[in-house]
PyMOL Python script that loads the backbone (N, CA, C, O; Angstrom):
from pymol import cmd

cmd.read_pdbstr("""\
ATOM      1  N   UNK A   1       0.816  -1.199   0.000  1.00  0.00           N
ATOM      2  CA  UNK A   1       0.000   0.000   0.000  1.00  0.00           C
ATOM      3  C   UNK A   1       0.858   1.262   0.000  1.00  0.00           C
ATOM      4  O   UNK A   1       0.510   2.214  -0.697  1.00  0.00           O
ATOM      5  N   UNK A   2       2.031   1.322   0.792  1.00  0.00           N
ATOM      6  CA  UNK A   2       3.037   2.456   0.919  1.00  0.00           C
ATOM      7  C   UNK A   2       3.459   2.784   0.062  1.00  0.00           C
ATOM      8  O   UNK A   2       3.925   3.922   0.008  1.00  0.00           O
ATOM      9  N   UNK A   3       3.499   1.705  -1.296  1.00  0.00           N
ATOM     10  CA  UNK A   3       4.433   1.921  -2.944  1.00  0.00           C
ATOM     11  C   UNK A   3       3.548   2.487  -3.744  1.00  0.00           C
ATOM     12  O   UNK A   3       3.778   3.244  -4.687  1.00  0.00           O
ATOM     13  N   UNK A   4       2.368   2.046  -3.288  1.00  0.00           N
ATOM     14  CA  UNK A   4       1.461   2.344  -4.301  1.00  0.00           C
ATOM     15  C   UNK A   4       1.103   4.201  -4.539  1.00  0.00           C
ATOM     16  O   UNK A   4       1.264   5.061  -5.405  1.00  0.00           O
ATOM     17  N   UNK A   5       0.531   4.069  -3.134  1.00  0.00           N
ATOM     18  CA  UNK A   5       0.887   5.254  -2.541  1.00  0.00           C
ATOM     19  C   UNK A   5       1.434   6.310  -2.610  1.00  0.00           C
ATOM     20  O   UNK A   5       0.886   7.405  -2.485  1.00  0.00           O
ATOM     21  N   UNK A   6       2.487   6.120  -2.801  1.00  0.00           N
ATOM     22  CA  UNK A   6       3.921   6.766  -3.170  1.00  0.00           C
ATOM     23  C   UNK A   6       4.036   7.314  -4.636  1.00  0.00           C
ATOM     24  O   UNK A   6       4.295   8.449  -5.035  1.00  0.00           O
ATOM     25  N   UNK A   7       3.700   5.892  -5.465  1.00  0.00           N
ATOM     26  CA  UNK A   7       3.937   6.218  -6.946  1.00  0.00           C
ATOM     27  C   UNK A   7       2.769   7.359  -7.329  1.00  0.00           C
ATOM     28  O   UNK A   7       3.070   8.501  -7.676  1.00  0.00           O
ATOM     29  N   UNK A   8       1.482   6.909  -7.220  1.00  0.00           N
ATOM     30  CA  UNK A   8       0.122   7.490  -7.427  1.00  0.00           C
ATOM     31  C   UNK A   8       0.310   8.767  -6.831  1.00  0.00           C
ATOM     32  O   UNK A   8      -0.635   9.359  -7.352  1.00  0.00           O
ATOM     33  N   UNK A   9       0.740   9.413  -6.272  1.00  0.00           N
ATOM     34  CA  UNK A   9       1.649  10.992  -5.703  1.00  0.00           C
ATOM     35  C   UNK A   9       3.139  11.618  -6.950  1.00  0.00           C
ATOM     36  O   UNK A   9       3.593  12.720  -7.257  1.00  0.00           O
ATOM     37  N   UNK A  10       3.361  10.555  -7.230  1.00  0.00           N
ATOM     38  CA  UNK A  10       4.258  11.363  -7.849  1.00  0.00           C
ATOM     39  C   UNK A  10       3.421  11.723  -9.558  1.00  0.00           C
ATOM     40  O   UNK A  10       2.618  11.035 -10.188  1.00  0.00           O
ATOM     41  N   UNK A  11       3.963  12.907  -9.840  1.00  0.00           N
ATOM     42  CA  UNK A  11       3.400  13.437 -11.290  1.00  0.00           C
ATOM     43  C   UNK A  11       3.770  13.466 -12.542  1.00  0.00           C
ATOM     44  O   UNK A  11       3.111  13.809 -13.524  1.00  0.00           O
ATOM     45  N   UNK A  12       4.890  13.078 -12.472  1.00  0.00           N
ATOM     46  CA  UNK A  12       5.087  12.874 -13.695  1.00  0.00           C
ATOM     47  C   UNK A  12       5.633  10.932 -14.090  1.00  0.00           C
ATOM     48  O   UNK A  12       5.980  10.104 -13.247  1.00  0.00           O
ATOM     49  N   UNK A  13       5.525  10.728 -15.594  1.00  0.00           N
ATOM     50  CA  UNK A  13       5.743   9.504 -15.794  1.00  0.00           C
ATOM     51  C   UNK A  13       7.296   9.036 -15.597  1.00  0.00           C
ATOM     52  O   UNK A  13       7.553   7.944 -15.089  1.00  0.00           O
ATOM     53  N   UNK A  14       8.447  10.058 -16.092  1.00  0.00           N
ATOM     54  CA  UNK A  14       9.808  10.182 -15.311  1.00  0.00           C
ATOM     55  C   UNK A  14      10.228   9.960 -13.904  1.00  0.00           C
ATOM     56  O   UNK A  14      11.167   9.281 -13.489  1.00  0.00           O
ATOM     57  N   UNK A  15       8.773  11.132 -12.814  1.00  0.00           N
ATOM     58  CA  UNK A  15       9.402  10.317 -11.718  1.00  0.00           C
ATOM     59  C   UNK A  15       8.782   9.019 -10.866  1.00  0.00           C
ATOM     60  O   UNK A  15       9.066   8.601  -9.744  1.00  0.00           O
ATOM     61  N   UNK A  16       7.685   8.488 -11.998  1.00  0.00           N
ATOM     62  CA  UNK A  16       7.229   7.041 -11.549  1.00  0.00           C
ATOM     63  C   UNK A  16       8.150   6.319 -12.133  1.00  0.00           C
ATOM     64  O   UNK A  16       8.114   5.320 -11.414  1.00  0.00           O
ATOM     65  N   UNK A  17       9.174   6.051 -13.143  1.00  0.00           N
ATOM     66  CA  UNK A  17       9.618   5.251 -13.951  1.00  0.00           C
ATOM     67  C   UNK A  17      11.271   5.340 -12.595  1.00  0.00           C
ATOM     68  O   UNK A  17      11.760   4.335 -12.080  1.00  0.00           O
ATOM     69  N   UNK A  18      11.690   6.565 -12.384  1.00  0.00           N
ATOM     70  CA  UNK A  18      12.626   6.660 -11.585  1.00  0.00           C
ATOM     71  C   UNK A  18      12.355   5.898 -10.214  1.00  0.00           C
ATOM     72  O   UNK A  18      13.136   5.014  -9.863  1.00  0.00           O
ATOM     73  N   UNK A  19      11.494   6.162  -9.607  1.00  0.00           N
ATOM     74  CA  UNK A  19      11.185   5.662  -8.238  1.00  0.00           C
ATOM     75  C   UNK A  19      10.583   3.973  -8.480  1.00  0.00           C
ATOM     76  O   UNK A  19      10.299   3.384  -7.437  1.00  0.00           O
ATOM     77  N   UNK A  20      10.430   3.368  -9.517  1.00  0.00           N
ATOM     78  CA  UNK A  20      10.445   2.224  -9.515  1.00  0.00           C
ATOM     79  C   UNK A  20      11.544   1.357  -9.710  1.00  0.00           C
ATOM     80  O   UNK A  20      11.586   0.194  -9.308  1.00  0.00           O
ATOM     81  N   UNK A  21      12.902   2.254 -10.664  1.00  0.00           N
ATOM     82  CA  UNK A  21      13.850   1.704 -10.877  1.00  0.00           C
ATOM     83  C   UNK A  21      14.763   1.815  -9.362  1.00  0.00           C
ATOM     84  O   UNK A  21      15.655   0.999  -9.131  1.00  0.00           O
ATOM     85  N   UNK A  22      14.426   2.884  -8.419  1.00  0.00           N
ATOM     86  CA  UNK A  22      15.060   2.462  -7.386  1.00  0.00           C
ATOM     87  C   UNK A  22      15.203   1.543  -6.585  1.00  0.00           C
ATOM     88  O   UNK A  22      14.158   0.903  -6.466  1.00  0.00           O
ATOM     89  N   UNK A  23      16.327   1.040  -5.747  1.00  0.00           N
ATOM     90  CA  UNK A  23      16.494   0.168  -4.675  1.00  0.00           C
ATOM     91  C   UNK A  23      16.054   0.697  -3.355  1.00  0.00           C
ATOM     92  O   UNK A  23      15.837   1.886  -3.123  1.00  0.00           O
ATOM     93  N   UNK A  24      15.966  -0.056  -2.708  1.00  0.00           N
ATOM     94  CA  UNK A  24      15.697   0.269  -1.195  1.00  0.00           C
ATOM     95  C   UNK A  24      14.607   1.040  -0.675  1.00  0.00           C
ATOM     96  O   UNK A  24      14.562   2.261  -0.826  1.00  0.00           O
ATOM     97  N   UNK A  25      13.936   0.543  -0.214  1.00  0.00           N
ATOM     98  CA  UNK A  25      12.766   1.562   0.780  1.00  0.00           C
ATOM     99  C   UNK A  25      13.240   2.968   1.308  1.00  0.00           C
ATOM    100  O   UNK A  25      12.603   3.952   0.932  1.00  0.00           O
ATOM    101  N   UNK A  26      14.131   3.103   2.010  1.00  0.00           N
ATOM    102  CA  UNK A  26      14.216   4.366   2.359  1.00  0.00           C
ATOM    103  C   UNK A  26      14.642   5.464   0.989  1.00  0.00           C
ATOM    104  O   UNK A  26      14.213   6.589   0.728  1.00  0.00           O
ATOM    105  N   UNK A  27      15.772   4.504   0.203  1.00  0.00           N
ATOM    106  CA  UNK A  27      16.053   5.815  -0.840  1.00  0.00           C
ATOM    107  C   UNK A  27      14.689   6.185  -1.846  1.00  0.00           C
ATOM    108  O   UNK A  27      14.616   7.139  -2.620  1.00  0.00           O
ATOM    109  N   UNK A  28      13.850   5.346  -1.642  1.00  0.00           N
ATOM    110  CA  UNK A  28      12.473   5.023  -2.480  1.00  0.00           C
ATOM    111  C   UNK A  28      11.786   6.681  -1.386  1.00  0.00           C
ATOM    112  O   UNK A  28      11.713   7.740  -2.009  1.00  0.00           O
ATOM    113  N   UNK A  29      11.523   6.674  -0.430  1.00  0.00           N
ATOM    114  CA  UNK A  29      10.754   7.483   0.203  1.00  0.00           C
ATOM    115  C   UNK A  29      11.741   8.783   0.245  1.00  0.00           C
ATOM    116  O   UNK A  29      11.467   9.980   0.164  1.00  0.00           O
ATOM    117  N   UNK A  30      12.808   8.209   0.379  1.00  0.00           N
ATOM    118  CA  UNK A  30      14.137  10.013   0.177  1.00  0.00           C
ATOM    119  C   UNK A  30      13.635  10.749  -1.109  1.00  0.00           C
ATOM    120  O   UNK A  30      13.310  11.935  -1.172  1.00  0.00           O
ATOM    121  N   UNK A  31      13.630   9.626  -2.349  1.00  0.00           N
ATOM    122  CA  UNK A  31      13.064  10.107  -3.531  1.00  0.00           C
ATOM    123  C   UNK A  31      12.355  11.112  -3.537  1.00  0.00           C
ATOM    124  O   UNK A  31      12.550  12.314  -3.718  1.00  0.00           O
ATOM    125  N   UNK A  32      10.913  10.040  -3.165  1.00  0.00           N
ATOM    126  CA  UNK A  32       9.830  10.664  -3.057  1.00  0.00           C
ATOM    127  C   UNK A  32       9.543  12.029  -2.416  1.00  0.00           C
ATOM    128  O   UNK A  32       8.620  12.765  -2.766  1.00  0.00           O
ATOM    129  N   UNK A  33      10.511  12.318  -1.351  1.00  0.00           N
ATOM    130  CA  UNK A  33      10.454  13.675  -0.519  1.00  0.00           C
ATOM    131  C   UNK A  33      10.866  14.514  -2.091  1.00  0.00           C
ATOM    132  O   UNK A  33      10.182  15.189  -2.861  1.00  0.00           O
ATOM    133  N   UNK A  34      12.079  14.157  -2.099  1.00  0.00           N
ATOM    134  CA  UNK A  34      12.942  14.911  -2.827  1.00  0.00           C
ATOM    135  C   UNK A  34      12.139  15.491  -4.139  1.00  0.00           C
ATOM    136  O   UNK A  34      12.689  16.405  -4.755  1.00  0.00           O
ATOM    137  N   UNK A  35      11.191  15.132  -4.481  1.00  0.00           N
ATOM    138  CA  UNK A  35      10.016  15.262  -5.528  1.00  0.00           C
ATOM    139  C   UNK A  35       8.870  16.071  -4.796  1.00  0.00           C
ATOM    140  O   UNK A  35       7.690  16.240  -5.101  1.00  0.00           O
ATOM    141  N   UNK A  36       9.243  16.288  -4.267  1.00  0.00           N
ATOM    142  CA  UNK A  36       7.712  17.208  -2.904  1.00  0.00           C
ATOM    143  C   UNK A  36       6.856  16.752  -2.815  1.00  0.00           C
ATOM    144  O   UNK A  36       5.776  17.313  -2.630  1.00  0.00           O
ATOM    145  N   UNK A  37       7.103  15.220  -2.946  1.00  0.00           N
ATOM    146  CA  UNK A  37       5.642  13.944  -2.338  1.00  0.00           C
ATOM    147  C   UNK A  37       5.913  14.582  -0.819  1.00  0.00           C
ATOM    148  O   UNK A  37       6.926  15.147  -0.405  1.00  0.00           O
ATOM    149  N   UNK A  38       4.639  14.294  -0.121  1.00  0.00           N
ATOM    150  CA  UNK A  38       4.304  14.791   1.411  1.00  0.00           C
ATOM    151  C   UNK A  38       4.037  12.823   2.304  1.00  0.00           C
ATOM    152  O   UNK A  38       2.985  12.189   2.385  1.00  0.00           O
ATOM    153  N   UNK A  39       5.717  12.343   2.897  1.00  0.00           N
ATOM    154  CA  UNK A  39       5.807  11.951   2.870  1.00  0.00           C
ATOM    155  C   UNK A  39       5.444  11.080   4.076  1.00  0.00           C
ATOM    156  O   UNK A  39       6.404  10.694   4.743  1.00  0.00           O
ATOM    157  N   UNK A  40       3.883  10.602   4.575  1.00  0.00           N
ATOM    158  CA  UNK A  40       4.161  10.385   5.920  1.00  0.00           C
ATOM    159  C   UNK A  40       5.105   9.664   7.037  1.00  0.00           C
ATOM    160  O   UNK A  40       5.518   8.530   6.795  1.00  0.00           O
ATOM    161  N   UNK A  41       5.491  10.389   8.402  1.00  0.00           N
ATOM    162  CA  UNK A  41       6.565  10.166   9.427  1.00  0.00           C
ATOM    163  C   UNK A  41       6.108   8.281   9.243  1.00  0.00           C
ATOM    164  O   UNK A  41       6.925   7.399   8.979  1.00  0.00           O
ATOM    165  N   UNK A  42       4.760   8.099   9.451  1.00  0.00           N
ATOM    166  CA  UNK A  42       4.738   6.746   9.352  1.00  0.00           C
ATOM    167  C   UNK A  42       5.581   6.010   8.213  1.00  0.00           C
ATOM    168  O   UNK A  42       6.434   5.234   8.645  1.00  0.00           O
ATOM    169  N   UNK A  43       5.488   6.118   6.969  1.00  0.00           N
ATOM    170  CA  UNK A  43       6.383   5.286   6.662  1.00  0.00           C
ATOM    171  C   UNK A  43       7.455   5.068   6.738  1.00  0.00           C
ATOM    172  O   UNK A  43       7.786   3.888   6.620  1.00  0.00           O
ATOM    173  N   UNK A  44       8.458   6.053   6.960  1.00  0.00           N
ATOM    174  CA  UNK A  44       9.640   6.097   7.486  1.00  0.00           C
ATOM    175  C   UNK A  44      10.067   5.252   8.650  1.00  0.00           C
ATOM    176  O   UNK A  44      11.003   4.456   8.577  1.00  0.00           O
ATOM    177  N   UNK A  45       9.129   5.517  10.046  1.00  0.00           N
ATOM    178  CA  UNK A  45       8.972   4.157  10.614  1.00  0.00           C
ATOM    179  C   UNK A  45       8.375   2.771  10.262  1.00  0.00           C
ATOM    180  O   UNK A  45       8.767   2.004  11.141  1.00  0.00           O
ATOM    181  N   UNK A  46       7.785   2.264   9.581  1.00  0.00           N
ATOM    182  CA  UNK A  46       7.447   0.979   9.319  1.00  0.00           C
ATOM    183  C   UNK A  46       8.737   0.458   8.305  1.00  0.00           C
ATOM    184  O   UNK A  46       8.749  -0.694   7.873  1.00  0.00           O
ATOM    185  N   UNK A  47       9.865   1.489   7.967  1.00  0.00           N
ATOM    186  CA  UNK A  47      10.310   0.930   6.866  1.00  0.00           C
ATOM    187  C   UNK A  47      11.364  -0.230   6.974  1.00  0.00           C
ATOM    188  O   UNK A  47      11.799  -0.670   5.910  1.00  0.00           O
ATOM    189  N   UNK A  48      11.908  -0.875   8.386  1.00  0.00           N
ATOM    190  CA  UNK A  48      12.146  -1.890   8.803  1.00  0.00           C
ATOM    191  C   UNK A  48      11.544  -2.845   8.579  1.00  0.00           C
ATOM    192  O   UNK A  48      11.926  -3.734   7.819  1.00  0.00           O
ATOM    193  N   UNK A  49      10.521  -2.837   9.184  1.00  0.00           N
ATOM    194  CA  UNK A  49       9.243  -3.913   8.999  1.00  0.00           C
ATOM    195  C   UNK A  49       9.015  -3.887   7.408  1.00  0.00           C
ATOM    196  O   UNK A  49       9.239  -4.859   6.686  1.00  0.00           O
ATOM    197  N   UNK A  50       8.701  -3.069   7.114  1.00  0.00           N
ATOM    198  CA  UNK A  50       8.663  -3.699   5.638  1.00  0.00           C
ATOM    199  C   UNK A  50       9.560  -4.332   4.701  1.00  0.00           C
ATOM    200  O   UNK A  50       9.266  -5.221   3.903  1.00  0.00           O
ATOM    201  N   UNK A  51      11.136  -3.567   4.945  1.00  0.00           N
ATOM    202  CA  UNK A  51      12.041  -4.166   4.593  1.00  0.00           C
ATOM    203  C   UNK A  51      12.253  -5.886   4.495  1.00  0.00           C
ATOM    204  O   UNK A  51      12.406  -6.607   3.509  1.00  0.00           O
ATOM    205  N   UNK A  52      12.188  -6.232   6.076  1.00  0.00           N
ATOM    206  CA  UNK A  52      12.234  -7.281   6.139  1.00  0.00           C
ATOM    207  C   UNK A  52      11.279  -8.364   5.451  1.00  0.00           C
ATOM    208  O   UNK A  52      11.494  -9.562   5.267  1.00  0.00           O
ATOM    209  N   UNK A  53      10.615  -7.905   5.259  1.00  0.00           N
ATOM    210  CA  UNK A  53       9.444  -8.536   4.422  1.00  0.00           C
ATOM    211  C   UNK A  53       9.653  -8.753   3.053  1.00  0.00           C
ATOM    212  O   UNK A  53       9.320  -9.677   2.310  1.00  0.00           O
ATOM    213  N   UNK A  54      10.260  -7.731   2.874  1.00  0.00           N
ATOM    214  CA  UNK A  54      10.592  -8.084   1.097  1.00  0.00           C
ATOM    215  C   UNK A  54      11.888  -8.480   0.510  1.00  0.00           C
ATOM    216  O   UNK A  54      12.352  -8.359  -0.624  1.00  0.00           O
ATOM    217  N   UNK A  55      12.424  -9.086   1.818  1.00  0.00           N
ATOM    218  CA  UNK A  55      13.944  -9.656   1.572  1.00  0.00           C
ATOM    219  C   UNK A  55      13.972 -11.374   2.324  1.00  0.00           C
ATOM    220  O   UNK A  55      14.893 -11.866   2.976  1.00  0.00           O
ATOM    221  N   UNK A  56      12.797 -11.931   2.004  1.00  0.00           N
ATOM    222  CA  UNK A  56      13.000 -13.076   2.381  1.00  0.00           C
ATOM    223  C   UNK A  56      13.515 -14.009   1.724  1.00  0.00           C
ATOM    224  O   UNK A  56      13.180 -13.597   0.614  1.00  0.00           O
ATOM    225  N   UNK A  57      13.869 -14.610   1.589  1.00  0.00           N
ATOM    226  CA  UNK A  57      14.864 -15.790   0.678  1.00  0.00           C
ATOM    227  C   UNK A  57      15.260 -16.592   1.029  1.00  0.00           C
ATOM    228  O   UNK A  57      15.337 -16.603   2.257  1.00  0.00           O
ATOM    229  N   UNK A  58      15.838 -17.927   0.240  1.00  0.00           N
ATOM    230  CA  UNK A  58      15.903 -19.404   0.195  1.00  0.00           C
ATOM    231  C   UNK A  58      17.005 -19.982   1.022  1.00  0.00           C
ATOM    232  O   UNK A  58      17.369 -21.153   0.922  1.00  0.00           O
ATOM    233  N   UNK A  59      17.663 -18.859   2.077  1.00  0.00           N
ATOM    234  CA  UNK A  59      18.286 -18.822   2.907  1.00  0.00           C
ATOM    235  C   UNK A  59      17.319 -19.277   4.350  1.00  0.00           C
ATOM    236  O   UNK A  59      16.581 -18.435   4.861  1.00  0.00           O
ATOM    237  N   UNK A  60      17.415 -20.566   4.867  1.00  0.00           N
ATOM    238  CA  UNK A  60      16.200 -21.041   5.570  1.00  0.00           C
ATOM    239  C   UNK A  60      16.391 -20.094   6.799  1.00  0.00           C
ATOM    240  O   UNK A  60      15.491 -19.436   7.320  1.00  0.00           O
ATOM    241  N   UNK A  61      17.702 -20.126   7.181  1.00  0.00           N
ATOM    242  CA  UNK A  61      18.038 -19.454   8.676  1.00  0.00           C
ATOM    243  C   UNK A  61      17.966 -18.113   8.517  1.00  0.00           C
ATOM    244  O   UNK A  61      17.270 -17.745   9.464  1.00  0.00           O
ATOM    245  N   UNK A  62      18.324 -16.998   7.770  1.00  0.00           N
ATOM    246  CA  UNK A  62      18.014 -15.600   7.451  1.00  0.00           C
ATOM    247  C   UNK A  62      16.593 -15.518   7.202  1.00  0.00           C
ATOM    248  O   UNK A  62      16.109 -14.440   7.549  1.00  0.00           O
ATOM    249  N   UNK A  63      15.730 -16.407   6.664  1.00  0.00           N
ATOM    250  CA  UNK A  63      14.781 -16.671   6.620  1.00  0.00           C
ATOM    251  C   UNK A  63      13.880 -16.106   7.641  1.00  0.00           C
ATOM    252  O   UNK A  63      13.192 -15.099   7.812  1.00  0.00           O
ATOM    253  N   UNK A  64      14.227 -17.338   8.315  1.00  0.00           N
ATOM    254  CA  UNK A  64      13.543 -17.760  10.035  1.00  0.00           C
ATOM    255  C   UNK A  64      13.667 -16.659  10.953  1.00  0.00           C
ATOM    256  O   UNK A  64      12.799 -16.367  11.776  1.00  0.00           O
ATOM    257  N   UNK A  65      15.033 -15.899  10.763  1.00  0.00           N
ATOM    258  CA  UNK A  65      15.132 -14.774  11.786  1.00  0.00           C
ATOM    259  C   UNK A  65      14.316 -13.654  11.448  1.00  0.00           C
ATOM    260  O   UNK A  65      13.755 -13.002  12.328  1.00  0.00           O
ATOM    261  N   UNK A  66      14.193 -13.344  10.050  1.00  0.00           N
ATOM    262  CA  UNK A  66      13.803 -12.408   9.360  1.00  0.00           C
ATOM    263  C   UNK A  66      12.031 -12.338  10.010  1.00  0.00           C
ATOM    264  O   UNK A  66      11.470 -11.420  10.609  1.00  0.00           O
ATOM    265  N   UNK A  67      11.625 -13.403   9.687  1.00  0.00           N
ATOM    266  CA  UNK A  67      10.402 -14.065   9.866  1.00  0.00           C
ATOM    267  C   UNK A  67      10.005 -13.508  11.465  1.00  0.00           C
ATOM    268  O   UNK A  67       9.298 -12.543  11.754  1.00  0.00           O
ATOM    269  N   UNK A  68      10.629 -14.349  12.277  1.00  0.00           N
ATOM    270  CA  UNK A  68      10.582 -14.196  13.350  1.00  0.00           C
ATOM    271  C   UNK A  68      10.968 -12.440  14.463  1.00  0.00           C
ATOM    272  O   UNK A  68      10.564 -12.250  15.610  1.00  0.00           O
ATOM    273  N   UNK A  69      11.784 -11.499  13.658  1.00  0.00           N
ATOM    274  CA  UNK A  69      11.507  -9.979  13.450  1.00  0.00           C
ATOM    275  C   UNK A  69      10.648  -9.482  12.955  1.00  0.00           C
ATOM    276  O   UNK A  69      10.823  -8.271  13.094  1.00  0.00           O
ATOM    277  N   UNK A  70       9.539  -9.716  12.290  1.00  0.00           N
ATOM    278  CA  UNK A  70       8.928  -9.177  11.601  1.00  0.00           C
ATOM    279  C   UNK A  70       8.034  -9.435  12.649  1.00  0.00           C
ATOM    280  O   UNK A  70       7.437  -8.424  13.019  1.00  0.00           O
ATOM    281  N   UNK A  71       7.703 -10.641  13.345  1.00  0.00           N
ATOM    282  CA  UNK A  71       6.320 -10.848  14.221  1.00  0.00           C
ATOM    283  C   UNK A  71       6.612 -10.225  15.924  1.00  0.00           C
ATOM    284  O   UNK A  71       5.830 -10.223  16.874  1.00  0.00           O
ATOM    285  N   UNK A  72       8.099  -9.708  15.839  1.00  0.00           N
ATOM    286  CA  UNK A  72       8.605  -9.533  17.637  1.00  0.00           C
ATOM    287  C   UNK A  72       8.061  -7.832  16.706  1.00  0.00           C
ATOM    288  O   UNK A  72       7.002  -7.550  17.267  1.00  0.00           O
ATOM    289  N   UNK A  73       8.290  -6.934  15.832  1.00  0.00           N
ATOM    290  CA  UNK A  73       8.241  -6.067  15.392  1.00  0.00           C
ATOM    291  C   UNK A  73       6.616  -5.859  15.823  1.00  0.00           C
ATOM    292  O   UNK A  73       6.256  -5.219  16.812  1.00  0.00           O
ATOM    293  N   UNK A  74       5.678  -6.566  14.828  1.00  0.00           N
ATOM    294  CA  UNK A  74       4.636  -6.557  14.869  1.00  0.00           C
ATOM    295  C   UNK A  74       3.305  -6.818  16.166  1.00  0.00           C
ATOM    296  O   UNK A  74       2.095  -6.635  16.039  1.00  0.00           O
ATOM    297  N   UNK A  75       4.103  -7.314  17.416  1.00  0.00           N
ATOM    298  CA  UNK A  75       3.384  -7.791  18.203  1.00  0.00           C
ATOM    299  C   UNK A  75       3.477  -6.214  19.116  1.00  0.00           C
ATOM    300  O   UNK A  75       2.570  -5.693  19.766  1.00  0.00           O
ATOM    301  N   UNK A  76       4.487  -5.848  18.960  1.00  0.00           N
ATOM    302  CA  UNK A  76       4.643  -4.122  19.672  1.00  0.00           C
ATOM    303  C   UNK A  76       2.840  -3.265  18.906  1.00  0.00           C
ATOM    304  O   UNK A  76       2.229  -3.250  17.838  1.00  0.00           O
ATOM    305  N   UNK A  77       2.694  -2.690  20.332  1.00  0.00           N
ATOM    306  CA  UNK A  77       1.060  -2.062  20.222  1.00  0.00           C
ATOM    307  C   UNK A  77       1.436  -0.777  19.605  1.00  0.00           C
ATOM    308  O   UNK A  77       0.672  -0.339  18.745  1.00  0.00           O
ATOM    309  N   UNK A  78       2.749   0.061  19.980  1.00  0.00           N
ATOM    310  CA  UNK A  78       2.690   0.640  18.877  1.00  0.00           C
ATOM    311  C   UNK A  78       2.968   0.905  17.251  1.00  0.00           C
ATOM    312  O   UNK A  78       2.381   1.657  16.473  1.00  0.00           O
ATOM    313  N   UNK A  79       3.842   0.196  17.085  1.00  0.00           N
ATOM    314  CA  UNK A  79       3.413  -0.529  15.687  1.00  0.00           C
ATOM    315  C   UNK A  79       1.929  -1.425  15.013  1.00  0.00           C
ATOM    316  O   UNK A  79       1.608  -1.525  13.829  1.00  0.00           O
ATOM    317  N   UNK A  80       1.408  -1.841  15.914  1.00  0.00           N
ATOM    318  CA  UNK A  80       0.427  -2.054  15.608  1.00  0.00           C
ATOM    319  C   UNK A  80      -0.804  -0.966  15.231  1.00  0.00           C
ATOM    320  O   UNK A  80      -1.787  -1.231  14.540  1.00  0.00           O
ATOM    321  N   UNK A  81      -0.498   0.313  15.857  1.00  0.00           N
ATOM    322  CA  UNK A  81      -1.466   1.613  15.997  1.00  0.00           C
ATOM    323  C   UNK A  81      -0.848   1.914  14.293  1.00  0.00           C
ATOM    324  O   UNK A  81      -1.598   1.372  13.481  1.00  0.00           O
ATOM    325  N   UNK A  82       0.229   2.585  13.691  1.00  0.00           N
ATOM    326  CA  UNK A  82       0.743   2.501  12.643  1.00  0.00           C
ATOM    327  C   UNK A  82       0.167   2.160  11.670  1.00  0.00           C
ATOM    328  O   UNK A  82      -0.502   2.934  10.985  1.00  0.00           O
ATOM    329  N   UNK A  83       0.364   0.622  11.369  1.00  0.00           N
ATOM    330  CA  UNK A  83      -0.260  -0.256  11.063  1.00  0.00           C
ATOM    331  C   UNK A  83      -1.988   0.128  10.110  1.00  0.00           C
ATOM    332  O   UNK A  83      -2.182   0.074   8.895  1.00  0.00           O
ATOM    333  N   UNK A  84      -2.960   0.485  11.191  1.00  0.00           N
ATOM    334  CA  UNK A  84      -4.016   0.178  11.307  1.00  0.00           C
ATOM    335  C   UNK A  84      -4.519   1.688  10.303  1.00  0.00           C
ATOM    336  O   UNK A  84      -5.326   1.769   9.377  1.00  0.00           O
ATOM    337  N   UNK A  85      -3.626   2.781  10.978  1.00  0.00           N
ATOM    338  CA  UNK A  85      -3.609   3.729  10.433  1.00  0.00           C
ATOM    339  C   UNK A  85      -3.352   4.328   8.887  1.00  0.00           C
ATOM    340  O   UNK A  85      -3.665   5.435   8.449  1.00  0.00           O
ATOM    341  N   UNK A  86      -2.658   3.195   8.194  1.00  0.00           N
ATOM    342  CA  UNK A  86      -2.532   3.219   7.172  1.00  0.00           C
ATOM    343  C   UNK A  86      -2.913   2.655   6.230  1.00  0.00           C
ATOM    344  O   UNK A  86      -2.741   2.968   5.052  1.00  0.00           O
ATOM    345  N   UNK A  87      -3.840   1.176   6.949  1.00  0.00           N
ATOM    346  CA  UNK A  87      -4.752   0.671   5.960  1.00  0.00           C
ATOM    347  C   UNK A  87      -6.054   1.105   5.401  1.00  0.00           C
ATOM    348  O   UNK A  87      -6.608   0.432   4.531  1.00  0.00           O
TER     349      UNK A  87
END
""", "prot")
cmd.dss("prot")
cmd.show_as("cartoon", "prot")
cmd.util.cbc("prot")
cmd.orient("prot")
């Protein structure tokens, strides 16, 4: 929802084509500032949690930890407030 988000804010087809070719969540939302998208403080914080989410791989044990951060992340009430707020 945060990408989508993100892109559907930016205005021109240059800086959707740019901000898709980027790496990384945060330089993705640096972008986006940097374009005078109005960028909410929330995503900036969730961007751990999301990270981890989209770097899971066939690595069972990076895996598992990854996995297992994402739910010690998620069980916190305020991340959960976050969360709720943005769906």
């Amino acid at each position: 929802m945060i990408d989508i988000h993100i892109y559907d804010c930016l205005s021109t087809d240059e800086e959707k084509t740019k901000y898709i070719e980027t790496h990384t969540t945060i330089k993705k939302l640096n972008y986006a500032v940097e374009q005078g998208v109005n960028v909410p403080e929330d995503y900036f914080l969730l961007q751990p949690l999301y990270n981890d989410a989209l770097h899971l791989n066939e690595n069972v044990n990076a895996t598992k930890n990854k996995i297992q951060s994402i739910c010690l992340k998620l069980d916190n009430i305020v991340v959960q407030g976050i969360v709720k707020r943005i769906e």
